[in-house]
C-alpha positions in Angstrom: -40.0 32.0 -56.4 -43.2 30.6 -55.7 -46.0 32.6 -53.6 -47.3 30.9 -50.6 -50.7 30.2 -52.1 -48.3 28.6 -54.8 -46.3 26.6 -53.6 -49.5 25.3 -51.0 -50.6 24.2 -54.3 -48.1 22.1 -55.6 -47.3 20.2 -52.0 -51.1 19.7 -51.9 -51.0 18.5 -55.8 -48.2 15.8 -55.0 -50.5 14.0 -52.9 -52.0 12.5 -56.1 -48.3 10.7 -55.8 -49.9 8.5 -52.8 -48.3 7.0 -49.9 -45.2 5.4 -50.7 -43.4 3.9 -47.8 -40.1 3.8 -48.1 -36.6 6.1 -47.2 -34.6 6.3 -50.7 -36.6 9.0 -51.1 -36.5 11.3 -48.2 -32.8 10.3 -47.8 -31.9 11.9 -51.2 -33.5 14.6 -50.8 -32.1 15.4 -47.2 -29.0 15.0 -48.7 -30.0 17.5 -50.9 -30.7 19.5 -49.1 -27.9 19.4 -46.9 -29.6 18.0 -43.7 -27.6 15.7 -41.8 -29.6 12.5 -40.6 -27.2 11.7 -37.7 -26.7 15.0 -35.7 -23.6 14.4 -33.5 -23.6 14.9 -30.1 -23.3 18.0 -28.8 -23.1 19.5 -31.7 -26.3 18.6 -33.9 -29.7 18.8 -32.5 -31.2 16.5 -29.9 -34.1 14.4 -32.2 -37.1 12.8 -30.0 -38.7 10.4 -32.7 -42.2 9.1 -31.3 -44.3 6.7 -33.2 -47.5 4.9 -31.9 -51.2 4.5 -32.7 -52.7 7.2 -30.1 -51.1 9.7 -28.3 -48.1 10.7 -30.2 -49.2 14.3 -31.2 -50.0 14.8 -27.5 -46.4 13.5 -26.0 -44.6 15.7 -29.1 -46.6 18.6 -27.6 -45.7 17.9 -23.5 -41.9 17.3 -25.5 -42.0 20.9 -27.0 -43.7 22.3 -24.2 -41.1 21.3 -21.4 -38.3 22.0 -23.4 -39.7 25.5 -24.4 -40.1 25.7 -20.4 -36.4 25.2 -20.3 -35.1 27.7 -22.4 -34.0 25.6 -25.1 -34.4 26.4 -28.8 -37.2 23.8 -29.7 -38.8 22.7 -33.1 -42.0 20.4 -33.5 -42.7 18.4 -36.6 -46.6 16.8 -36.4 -49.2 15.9 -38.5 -51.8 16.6 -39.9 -52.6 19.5 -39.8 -56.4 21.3 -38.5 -56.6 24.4 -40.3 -53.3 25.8 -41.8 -50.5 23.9 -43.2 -48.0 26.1 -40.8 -49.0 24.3 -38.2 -47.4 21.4 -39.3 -43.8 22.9 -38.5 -43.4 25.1 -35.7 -40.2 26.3 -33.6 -40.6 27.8 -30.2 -44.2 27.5 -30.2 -44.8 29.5 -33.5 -46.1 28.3 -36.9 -43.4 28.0 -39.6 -43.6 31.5 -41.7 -45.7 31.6 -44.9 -42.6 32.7 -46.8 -40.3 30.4 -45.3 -42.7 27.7 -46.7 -42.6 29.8 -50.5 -39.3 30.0 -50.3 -38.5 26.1 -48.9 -41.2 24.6 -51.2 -39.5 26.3 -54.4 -36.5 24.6 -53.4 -37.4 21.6 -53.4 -39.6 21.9 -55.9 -36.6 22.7 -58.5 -34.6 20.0 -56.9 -37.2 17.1 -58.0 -38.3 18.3 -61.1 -36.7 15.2 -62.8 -36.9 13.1 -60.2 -38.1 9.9 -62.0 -39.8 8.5 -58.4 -41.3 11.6 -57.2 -41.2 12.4 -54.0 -44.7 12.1 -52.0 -46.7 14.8 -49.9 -45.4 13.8 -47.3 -42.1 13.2 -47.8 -42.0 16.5 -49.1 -43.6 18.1 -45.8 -40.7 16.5 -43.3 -37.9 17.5 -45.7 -39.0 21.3 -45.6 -39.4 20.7 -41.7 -35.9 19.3 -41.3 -34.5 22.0 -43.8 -35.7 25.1 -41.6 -34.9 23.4 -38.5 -31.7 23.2 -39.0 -31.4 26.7 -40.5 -33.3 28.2 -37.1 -30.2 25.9 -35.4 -33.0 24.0 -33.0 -31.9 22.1 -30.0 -34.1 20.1 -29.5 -36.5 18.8 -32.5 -39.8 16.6 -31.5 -40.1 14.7 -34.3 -43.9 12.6 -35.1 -44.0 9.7 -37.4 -46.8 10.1 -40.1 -47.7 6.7 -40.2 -46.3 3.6 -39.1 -42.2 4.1 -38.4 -39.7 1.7 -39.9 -40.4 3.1 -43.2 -42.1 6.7 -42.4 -40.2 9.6 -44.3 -39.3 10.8 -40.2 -37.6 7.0 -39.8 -34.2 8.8 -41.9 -33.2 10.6 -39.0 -31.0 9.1 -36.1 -32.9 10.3 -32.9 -31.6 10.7 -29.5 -34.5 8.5 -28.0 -37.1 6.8 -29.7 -40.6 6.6 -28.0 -43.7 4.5 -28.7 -46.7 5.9 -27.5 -49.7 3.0 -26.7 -50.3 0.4 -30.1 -53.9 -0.3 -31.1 -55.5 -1.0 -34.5 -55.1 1.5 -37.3 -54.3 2.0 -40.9 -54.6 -1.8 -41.5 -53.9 -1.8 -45.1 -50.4 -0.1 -44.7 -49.3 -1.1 -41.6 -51.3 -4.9 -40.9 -54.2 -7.2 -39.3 -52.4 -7.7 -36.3 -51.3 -6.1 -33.1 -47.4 -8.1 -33.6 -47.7 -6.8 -37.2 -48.5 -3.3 -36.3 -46.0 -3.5 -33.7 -43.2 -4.5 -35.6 -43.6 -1.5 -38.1 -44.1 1.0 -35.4 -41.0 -0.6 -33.8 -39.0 -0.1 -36.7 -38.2 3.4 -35.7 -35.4 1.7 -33.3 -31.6 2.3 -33.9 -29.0 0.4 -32.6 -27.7 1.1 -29.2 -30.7 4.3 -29.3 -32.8 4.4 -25.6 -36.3 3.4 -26.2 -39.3 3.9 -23.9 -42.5 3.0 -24.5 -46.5 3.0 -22.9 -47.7 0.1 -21.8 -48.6 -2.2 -24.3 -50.8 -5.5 -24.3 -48.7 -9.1 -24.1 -48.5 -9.2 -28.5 -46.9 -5.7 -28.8 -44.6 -6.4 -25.7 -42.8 -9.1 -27.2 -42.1 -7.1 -30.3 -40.5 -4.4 -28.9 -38.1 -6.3 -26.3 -37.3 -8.5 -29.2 -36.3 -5.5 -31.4 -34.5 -3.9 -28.6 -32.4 -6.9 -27.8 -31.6 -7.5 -31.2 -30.4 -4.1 -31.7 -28.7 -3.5 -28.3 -31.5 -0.9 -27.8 -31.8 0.2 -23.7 -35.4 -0.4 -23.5 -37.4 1.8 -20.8 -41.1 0.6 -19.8 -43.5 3.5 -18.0 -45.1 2.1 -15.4 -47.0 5.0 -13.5 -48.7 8.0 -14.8 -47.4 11.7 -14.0 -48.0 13.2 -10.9 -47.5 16.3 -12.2 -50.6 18.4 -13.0 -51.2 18.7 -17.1 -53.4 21.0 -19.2 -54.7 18.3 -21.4 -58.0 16.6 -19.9 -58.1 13.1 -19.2 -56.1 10.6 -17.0 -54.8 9.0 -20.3 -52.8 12.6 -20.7 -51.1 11.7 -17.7 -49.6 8.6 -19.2 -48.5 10.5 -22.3 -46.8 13.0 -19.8 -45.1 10.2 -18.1 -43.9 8.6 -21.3 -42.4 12.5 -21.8 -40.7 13.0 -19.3 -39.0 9.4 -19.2 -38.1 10.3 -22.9 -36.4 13.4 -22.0 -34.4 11.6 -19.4 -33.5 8.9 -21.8 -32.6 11.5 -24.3 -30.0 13.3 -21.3 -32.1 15.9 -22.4 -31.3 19.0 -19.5 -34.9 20.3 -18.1 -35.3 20.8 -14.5 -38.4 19.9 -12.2 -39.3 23.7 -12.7 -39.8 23.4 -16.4 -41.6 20.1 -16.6 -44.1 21.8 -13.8 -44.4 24.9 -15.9 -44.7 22.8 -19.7 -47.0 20.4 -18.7 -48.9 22.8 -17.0 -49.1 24.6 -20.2 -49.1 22.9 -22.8 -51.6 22.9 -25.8 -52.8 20.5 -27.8 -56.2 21.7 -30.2 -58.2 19.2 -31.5 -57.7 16.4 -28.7 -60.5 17.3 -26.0 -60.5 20.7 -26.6 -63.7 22.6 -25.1 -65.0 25.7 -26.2 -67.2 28.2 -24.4 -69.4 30.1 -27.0 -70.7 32.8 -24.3 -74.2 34.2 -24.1 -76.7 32.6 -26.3 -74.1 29.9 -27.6 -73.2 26.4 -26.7 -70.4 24.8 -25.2 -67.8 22.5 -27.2 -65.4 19.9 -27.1 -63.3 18.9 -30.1 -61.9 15.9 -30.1 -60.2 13.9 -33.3 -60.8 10.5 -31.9 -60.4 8.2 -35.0 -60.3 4.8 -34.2 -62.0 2.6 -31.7 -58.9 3.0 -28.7 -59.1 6.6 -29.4 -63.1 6.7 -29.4 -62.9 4.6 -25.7 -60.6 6.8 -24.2 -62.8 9.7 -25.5 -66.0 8.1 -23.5 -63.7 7.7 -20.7 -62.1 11.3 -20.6 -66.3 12.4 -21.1 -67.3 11.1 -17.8 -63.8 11.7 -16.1 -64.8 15.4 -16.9 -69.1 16.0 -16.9 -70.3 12.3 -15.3 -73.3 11.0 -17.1 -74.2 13.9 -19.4 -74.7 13.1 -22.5 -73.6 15.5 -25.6 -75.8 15.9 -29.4 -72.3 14.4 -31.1 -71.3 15.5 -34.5 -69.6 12.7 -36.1 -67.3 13.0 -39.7 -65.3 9.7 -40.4 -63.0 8.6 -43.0 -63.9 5.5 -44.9 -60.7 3.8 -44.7 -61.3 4.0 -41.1 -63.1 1.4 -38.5 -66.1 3.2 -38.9 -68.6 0.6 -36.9 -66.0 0.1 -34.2 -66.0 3.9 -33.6 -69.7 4.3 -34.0 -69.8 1.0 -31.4 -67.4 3.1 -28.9 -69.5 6.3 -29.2 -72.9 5.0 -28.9 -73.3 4.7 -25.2 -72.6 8.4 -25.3 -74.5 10.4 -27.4 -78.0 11.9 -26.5 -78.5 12.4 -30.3 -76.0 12.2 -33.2 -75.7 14.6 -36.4 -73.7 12.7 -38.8 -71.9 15.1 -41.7 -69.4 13.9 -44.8 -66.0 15.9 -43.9 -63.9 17.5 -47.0 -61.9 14.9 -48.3 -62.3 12.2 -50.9 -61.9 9.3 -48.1 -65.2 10.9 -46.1 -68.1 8.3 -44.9 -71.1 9.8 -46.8 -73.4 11.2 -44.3 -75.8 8.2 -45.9 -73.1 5.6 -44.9 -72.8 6.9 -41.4 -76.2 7.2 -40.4 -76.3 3.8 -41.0 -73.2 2.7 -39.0 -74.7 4.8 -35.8 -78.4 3.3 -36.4 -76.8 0.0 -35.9 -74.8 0.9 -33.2 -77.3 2.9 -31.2 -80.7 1.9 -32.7 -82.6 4.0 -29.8 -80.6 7.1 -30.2 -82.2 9.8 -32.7 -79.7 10.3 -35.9 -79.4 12.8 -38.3 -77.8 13.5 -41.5 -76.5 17.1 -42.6 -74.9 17.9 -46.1 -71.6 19.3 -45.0 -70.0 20.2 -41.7 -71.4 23.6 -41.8 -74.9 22.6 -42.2 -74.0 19.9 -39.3 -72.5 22.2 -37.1 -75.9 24.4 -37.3 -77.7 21.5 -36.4 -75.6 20.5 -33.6 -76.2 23.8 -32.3 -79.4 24.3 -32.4 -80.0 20.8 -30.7 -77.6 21.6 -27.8 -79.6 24.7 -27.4 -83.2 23.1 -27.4 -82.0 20.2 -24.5 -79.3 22.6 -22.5 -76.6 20.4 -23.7 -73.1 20.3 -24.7 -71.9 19.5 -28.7 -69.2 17.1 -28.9 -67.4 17.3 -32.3 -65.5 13.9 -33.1 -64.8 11.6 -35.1 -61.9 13.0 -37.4 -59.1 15.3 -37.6 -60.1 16.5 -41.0 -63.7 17.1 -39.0 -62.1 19.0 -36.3 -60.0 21.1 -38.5 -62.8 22.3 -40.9 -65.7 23.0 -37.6 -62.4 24.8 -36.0 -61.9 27.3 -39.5 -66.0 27.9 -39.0 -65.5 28.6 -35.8 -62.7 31.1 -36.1 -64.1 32.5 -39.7 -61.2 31.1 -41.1 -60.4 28.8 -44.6 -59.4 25.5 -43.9 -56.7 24.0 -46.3 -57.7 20.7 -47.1 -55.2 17.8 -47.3 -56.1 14.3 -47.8 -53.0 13.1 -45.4 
C-alpha cells in the first residue's frame, strides 16, 4: 500500500490528465467501487448536491453544520482545498484520516491502472469521498460541485435536493460567455421529479432554471428573504446562503429542529471566506478572504464596510490568470489604502508584473507594490499595516489564502492546481 505522502503524489500527478467534463468516468469507477449513485430512501444517505458560482462552500458548511447540530452522522465533500488535502473530505466535522486517504488512493489507483481514459484529479478526489462516506455509513452527505454541474464528476449521484447558490461569471472557457449559458450547465445538476431551490438570480438565469424544472417535473423552490437567524460567517450575503440552507434542508425532509439550525448556524466555520485574524501584541490584524471573481470581489467590498465602515486595508492580492483579473482589480480598487501584489504557487498565477499592472489601471492613485512570492508579500503587507495602524486584507484567491494560512500556522501547504 501506498504511504500518505504517496499516494498525495500520484492524485496530485493525475492532474496533468486536465479537466475532462464528463460522467462515464466517475460512474465506472463508482461502480467500482461499489458506491451506489441512487441511495434509496430511508435506507441510503440523504445527498444535498449544491452548484453555483459564489457561495456554495459556505451553504455546504451551514448544511454540515446544522445537521451536525442535529445529531446526524454528516459527511462534507468541498473543494479546493487551503492547506491539506484532508480537508477536502470530512465527516462529523473532522478531516478524512491520512491513512484512509493511503489506503483509499491505492485502491483506486490499482483499479485504473489500465484504464485507457484515465480518470482526472478530480474525479479521482469525489470517488474516494463517496467511497469512505459510505463506509463511515453518513446520513447526511453535503455534496459541492467542482465546477459547473451537469457534467461535474459530483453530477453521478442522485441527491435528495439539489440547490443553486447565486450565478455570476466564472470559468468562461468551461462553462460559457453568458449568464443563460452558465446557467444551463449549473442547472444541469437537476433530476427528474428532485426539489430544487435556488438564490435569487437575475431575469437570464431565472428562465433557465424554471424551464429545466418544468421540463423535468422538478418542484422548484425560490428564497425570497434572508435568515433571521444569527450566523457566524460575516456579511449579510451569509444570511442569504443560510436561508438557501435551511430551505434545502426542508426540501430534502431532512429532520433538524429550530434548536439545531440556531446552534449550527451559530457555529459554523467557514476559513478562507472573511476570515479575520488577530495577531496579538506587536502583530496586525487579518482578514482572509478567497474572493475570485468580480461578484465575489463586490460582495467582499460590501461585507468590508458592513464590518469596519470606511477603513481602508494594505490588500494583498494573488490571482489566477485564467481568471477576470481587471474585473476583480476594478471591484477592489475603491478599497485598498495600498496594494502588495504577489504571484501565488501554481502554474495559472498572474505574475506579480501582470498584476501590478491590472491594479495601476484600476486604481492609478493608489500606491502598488510587487513582492516575489507570498511570503515576501505577506512581510510587506505587514510591515505596511504596522507603519499606518491598519488592517491586511488577504484576497484574491483560494490558492492565495491557502499558502498565507500554512505561513501563518508554520505549516506546508500542498499545492494543487484545481
Amino acid at each position: 500500500m501506498m504511504t500518505y505522502e504517496e499516494s498525495i503524489a500520484w492524485v496530485y500527478s493525475t492532474q496533468s490528465v486536465g479537466i475532462k467534463l464528463g460522467l462515464e468516468n466517475i460512474s465506472r469507477l463508482l461502480g467500482c467501487l461499489g458506491v451506489e449513485p441512487a441511495p434509496r430512501p430511508g435506507l441510503g444517505p440523504i445527498v444535498l448536491h449544491v452548484a453555483g458560482t459564489n457561495g456554495k462552500g459556505s451553504v455546504c458548511a451551514m448544511l454540515d453544520a446544522v445537521c451536525r447540530a442535529a445529531g446526524l452522522r454528516t459527511a462534507l465533500f468541498t473543494s479546493p482545498h487551503l492547506v491539506s488535502f484532508c480537508e477536502r473530505i470530512r465527516m462529523d466535522g473532522v478531516p478524512i484520516p491520512e491513512a484512509a486517504i493511503a489506503e483509499g488512493l491505492t485502491r483506486i489507483r490499482e483499479l485504473v491502472a489500465a484504464w485507457s481514459q484515465h480518470p482526472t484529479f478530480f474525479e479521482i478526489t469525489t470517488a474516494l469521498a463517496l467511497a469512505w462516506f459510505q463506509e463511515q455509513r453518513a446520513e447526511v452527505i453535503a455534496l459541492e460541485t467542482g465546477l459547473g454541474g451537469r457534467l461535474d464528476a459530483t453530477n453521478a449521484m442522485t441527491p435528495a435536493v439539489s440547490v443553486l447558490t447565486a450565478l455570476s461569471f466564472d470559468h468562461r472557457q468551461y462553462l460559457g460567455d453568458t449568464l443563460e449559458e452558465i446557467a444551463a450547465e449549473k442547472a444541469g445538476i437537476l433530476k427528474p421529479g428532485v426539489p430544487v431551490v435556488s438564490a435569487p438570480q437575475v431575469p437570464e438565469a431565472v428562465r433557465v432554471i424554471e424551464e429545466a424544472a418544468t421540463r423535468l417535473g422538478c418542484p422548484l423552490v425560490w428564497v425570497s428573504e434572508s435568515a433571521s437567524f444569527a450566523v457566524a460567517l460575516p456579511g449579510s450575503h451569509q444570511k442569504w446562503n443560510a436561508a438557501l440552507a435551511l430551505a434545502a434542508l426542508q426540501a430534502a425532509r431532512v429532520p433538524v429542529s429550530q434548536t439545531a439550525i440556531e446552534q449550527g448556524l451559530a457555529q459554523v466555520v467557514w476559513p478562507g471566506r472573511f476570515q479575520r485574524i488577530e495577531e496579538g501584541p506587536g502583530g496586525v490584524s487579518l482578514v482572509l478572504d478567497g474572493a475570485h471573481n468580480e461578484a465575489a470581489a463586490r460582495r467582499l467590498v460590501q461585507t468590508w464596510r458592513e464590518c469596519f465602515g470606511e477603513q481602508q486595508p494594505v490588500v494583498l492580492l494573488g490571482i489566477l490568470r485564467d481568471k477576470d483579473v481587471a474585473a476583480v482589480c476594478d471591484a477592489l480598487a475603491p478599497l485598498g489604502a495600498m496594494f502588495v501584489v504577489a504571484p501565488v504557487h501554481s502554474i495559472r498565477s498572474c505574475t506579480a508584473g501582470e498584476l501590478a499592472q491590472a491594479v495601476r489601471a484600476a486604481a492609478p492613485a493608489t500606491p502598488c507594490q510587487c513582492a516575489g512570492s507570498v511570503e515576501e508579500g505577506l512581510a510587506m503587507a505587514r510591515s505596511k499595516a504596522r507603519e499606518t495602524g491598519r488592517r491586511v486584507l488577504v484576497t484574491g484567491s483560494l490558492f492565495l489564502i491557502g499558502e498565507t494560512l500554512a505561513l501563518l500556522e508554520g505549516a506546508k501547504a500542498e499545492p494543487s492546481a484545481q
